[in-house]
C-alpha distance (Angstrom), angle and dihedral (degrees) to the residues before:
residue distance angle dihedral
X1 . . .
X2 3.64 . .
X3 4.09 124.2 .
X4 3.97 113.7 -146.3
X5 4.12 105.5 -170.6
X6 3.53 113.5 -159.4
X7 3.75 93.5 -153.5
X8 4.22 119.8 31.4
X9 3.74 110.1 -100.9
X10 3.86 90.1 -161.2
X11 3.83 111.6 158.6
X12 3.67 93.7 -106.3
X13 3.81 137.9 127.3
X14 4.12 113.5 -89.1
X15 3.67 132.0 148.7
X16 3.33 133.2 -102.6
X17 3.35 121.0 -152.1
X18 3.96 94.9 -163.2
X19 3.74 89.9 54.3
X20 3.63 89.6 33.4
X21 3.87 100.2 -139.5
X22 3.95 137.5 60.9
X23 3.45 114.3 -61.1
X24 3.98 122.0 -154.7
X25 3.84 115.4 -177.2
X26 3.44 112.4 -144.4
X27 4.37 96.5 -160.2
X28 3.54 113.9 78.1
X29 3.57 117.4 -104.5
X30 4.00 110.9 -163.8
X31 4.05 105.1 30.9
X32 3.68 126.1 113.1
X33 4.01 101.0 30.9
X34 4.01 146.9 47.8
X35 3.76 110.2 -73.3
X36 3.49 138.5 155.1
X37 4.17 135.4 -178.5
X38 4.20 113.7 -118.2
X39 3.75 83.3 -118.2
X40 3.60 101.3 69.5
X41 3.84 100.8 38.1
X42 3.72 136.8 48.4
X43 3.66 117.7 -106.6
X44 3.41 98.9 -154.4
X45 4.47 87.3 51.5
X46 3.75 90.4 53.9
X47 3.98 101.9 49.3
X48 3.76 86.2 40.7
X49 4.37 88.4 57.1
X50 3.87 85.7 37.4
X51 4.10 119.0 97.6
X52 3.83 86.5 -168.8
X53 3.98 130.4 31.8
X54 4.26 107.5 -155.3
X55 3.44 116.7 -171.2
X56 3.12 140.9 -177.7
X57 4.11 110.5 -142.3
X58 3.67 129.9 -50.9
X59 4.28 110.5 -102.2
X60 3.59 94.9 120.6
X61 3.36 126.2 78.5
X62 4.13 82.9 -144.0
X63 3.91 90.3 66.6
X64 4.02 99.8 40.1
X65 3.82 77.2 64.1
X66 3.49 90.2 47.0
X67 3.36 89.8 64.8
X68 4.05 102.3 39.3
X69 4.08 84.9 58.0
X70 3.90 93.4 45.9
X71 3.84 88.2 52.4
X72 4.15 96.6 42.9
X73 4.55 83.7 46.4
X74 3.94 89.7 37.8
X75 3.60 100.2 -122.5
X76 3.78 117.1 155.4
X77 3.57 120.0 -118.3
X78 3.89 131.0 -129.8
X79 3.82 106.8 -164.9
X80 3.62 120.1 -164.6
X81 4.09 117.2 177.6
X82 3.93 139.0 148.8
X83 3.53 96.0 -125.2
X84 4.11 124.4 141.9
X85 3.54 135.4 156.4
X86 4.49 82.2 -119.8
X87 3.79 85.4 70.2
X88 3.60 110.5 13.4
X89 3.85 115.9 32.2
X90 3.55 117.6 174.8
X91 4.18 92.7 -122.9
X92 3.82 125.1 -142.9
X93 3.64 135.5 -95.1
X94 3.80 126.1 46.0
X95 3.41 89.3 -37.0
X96 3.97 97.8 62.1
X97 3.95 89.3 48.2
X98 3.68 96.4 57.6
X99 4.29 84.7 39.4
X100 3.60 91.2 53.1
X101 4.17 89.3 38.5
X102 3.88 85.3 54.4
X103 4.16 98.0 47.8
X104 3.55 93.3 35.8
X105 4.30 83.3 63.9
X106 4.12 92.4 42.7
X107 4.07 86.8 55.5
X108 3.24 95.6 40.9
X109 4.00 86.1 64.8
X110 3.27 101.1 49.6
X111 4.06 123.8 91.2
X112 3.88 93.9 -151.0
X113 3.97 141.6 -18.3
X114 4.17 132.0 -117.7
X115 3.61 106.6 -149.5
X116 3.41 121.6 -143.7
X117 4.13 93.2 -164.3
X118 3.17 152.5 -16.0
X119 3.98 92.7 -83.5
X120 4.03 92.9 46.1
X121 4.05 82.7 46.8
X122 4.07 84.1 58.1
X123 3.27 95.7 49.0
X124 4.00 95.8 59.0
X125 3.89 87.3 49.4
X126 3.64 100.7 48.6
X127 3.58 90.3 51.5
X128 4.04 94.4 52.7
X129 4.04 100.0 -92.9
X130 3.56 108.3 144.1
X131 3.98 116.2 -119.1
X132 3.76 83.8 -136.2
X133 4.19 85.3 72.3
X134 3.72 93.2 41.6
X135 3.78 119.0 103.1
X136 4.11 128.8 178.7
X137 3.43 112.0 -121.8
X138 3.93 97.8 162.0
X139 4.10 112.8 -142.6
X140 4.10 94.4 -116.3
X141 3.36 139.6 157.6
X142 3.53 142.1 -141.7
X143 4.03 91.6 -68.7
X144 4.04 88.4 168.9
X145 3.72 95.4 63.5
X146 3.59 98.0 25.2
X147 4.23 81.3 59.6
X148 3.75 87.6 44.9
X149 3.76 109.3 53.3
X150 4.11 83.3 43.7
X151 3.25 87.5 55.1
X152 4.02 98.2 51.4
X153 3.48 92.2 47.7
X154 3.63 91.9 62.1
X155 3.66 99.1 85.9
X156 4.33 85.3 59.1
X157 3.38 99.8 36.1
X158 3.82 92.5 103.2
X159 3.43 88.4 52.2
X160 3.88 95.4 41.7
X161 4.16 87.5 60.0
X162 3.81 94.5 40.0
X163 4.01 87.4 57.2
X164 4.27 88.8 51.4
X165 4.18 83.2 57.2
X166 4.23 83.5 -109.8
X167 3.97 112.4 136.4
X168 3.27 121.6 -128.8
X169 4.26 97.3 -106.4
X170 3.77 82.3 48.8
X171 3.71 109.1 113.0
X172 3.70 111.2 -159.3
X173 4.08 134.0 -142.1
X174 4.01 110.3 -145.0
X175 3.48 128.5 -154.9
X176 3.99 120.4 -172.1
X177 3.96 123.1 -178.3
X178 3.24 148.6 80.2
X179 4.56 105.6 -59.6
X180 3.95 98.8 -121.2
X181 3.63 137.7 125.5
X182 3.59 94.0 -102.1
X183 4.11 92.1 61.6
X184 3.67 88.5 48.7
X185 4.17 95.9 -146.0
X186 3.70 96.0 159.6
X187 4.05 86.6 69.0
X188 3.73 88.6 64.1
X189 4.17 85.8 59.9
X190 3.62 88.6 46.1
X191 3.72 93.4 52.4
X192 3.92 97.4 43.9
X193 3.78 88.6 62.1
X194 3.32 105.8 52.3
X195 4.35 91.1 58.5
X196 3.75 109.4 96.0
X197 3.75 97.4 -145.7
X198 3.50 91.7 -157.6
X199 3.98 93.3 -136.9
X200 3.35 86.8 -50.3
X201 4.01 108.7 128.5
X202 3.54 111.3 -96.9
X203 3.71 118.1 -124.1
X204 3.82 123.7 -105.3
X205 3.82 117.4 -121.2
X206 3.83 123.1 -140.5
X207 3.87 122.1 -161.7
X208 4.00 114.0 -160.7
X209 4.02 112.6 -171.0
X210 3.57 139.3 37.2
X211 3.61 139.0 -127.5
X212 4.30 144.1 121.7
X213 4.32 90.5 -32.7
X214 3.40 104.6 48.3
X215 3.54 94.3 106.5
X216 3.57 94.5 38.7
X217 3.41 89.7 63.5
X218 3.77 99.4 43.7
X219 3.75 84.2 69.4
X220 3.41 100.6 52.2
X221 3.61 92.3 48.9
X222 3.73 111.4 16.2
X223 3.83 89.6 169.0
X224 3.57 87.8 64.9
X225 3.88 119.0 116.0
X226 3.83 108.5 -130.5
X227 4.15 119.4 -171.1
X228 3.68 95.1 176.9
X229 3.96 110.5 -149.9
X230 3.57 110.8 2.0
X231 4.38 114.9 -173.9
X232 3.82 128.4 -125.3
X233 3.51 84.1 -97.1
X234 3.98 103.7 53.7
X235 3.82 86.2 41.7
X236 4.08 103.8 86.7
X237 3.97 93.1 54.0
X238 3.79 84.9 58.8
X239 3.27 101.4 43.3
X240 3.94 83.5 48.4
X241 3.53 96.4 67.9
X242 4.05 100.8 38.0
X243 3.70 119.0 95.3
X244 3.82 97.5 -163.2
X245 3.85 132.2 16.7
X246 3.52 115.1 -158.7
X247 3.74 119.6 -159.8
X248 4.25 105.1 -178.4
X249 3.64 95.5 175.6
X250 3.99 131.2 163.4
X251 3.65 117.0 -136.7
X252 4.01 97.7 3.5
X253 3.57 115.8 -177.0
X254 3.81 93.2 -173.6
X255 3.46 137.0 -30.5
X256 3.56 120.8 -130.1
X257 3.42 99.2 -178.6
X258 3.40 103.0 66.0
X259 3.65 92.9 56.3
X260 3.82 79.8 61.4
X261 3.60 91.3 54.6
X262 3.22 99.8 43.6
X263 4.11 92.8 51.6
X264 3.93 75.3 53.6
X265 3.44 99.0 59.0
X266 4.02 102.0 -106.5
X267 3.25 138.2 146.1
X268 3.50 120.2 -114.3
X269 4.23 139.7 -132.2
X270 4.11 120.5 166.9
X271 3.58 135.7 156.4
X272 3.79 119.1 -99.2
X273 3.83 84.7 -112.0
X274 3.68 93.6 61.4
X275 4.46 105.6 103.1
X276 3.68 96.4 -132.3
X277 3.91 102.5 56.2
X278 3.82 90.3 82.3
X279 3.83 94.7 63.2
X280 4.24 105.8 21.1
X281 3.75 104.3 30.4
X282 3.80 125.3 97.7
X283 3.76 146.2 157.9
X284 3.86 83.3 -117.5
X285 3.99 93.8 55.6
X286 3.98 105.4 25.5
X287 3.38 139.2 -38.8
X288 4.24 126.3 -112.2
X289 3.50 119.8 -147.5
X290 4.01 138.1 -157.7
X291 3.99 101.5 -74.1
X292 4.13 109.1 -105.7
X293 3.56 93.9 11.0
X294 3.96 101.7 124.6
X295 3.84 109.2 -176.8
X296 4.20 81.0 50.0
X297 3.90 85.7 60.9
X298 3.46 100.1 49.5
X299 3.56 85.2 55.0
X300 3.32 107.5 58.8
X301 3.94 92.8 37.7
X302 3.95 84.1 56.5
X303 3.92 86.6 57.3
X304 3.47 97.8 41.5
X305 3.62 100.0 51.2
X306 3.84 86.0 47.5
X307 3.75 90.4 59.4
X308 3.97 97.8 18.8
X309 4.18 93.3 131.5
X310 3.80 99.3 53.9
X311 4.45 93.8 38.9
X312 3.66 79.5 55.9
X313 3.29 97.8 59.0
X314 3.76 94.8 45.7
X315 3.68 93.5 54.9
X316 3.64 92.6 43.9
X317 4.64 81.8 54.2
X318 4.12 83.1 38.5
X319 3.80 102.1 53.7
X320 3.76 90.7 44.7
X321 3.85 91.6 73.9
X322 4.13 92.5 50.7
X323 3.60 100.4 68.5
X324 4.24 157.1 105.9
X325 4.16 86.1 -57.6
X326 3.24 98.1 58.2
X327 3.46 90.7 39.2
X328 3.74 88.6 61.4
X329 3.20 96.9 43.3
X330 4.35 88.7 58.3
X331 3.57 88.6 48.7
X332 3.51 98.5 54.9
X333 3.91 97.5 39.3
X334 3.93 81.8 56.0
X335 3.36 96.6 53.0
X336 3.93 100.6 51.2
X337 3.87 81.4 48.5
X338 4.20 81.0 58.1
X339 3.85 92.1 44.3
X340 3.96 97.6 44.5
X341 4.00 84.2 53.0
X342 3.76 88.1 49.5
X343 3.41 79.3 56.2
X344 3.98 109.2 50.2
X345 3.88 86.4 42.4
X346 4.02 97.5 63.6
């Protein structure tokens, strides 16, 4: 396999505009395998020596031409995207038409289709793509070392909460993501203050990430702890010590971090409009709730917090089952579905 980036992932300082300072990832990003940046090769040279084109989606103008010279040199096409009708419907009017016009021309260049979930599997089959060409290929992490480093950080984590000015009895409410409208965090505020705790100690909330709300939400909650932009590698000892990550987002296509979470142990709240609610979401590991709706928030983060210790360990047995294997195990179903086509077409 070889890896063409379109942009260079060096591990160097840039900004990001979603997190709204310079990000510097501290995992490396090209070791261990063939890869190459766009701007010292020739696309049109490596899908020509390729027997299978994989992408993943079609927001660059650099991949819709991907696919026009994969078509014109016959290649087949593996496409891979986040897309779902929860995050990204087509919409109505004039508008939809030519949207619908325009995706309707992407599928039809593609050979077959890796699903991330269930809701990304829907959104091939409303739009005509037959379930034949659809494979799973479940958006995971690294659950192994994701389990690992939460694991090694037990011994501290004590010591860990202690140094954030959180007792020990505290439990804690953990928010990770970039702070913009579109990831709704102030609704987590909202919904804290409406509980009645009932003299019961109220739980401490942790915001990791930065970006254009941050101090919006220091004022609504200026006993808040705020991290700002915490790297892959700082992430398990914080998920470690939460009891229940809440992602409320609008228009979700995914949701990485609460397969992080879960791998951690964690129990888990998102909006129905967050992607991966469909396939790792259940009463038994945290609850979702209709997107905006406050007093439906405070609900469920009532319940969970209740019953924080034994969700977490259902997510943690959950999130085990959604990873690389059965990402292999996608990949290569797709690609003897590639081959036996080879096949019927000679």
């Amino acid at each position: 396999m070889r890896v063409i980036f379109e942009n260079n992932p060096e591990n160097l300082a840039y900004y990001d505009p979603g997190f709204d300072c310079k990000v510097e990832w501290d995992t490396p990003l090209t070791d261990g395998y063939n890869n190459e940046y766009l701007s010292n090769t020739n696309l049109d040279n490596e899908i020509k020596n390729a027997d299978v084109l994989w992408l993943h989606g079609w927001g660059s103008s650099v991949l819709r031409n991907a696919l026009r010279i994969a078509k014109r040199q016959g290649v087949p096409v593996l496409m891979r995207g986040e897309n779902c009708d929860i995050a990204m419907p087509d919409g109505y009017g004039l508008r939809g038409w030519l949207k619908r016009r325009y995706i309707n021309w992407v599928l039809n260049h593609c050979s077959a289709f890796l699903a991330i979930g269930s809701e990304n599997q829907k959104y091939y089959l409303h739009r005509g793509v037959g379930i034949h060409k659809i494979f799973m290929t479940p958006y995971a992490i690294d659950n192994k070392k994701f389990i690992s480093n939460s694991n090694s950080f037990e011994l501290i984590s004590g010591d860990f909460k202690s140094g954030l000015g959180i007792s020990s009895e505290q439990k804690i409410i953990l928010f990770v993501g970039k702070l913009i409208p579109r990831k709704r965090p102030d609704i987590i505020i909202k919904a804290l203050n409406k509980i009645d705790w009932k003299g019961n100690t109220k739980p401490a909330l942790v915001f990791v990430g930065d970006g254009e709300m941050r101090e919006e939400l220091v004022k609504l909650a200026p006993a808040a702890i705020f991290l700002g932009f915490k790297n892959q590698s700082e992430l398990p000892a914080i998920y470690n010590i939460a009891d229940v990550l809440i992602l409320p987002s609008h228009r979700e296509p995914w949701g990485l971090v609460v397969n992080e979470a879960m791998a951690c142990a964690t129990a888990i709240i998102v909006s129905d409009e967050v992607g991966c609610a469909t396939d790792l979401l259940n009463d038994g590991c945290g609850k979702v709730f209709p997107s905006g709706d406050v007093s439906a928030l405070a609900n469920s983060i009532v319940y969970c917090i209740k019953n924080s210790e034994t969700m977490g360990k259902i997510s943690q047995i959950t999130i085990k089952k959604w990873g690389f294997s059965e990402d292999i195990i996608g990949l290569k179903k797709a690609i003897n579905y590639l081959d036996l086509q080879d096949v019927d077409n000679t």
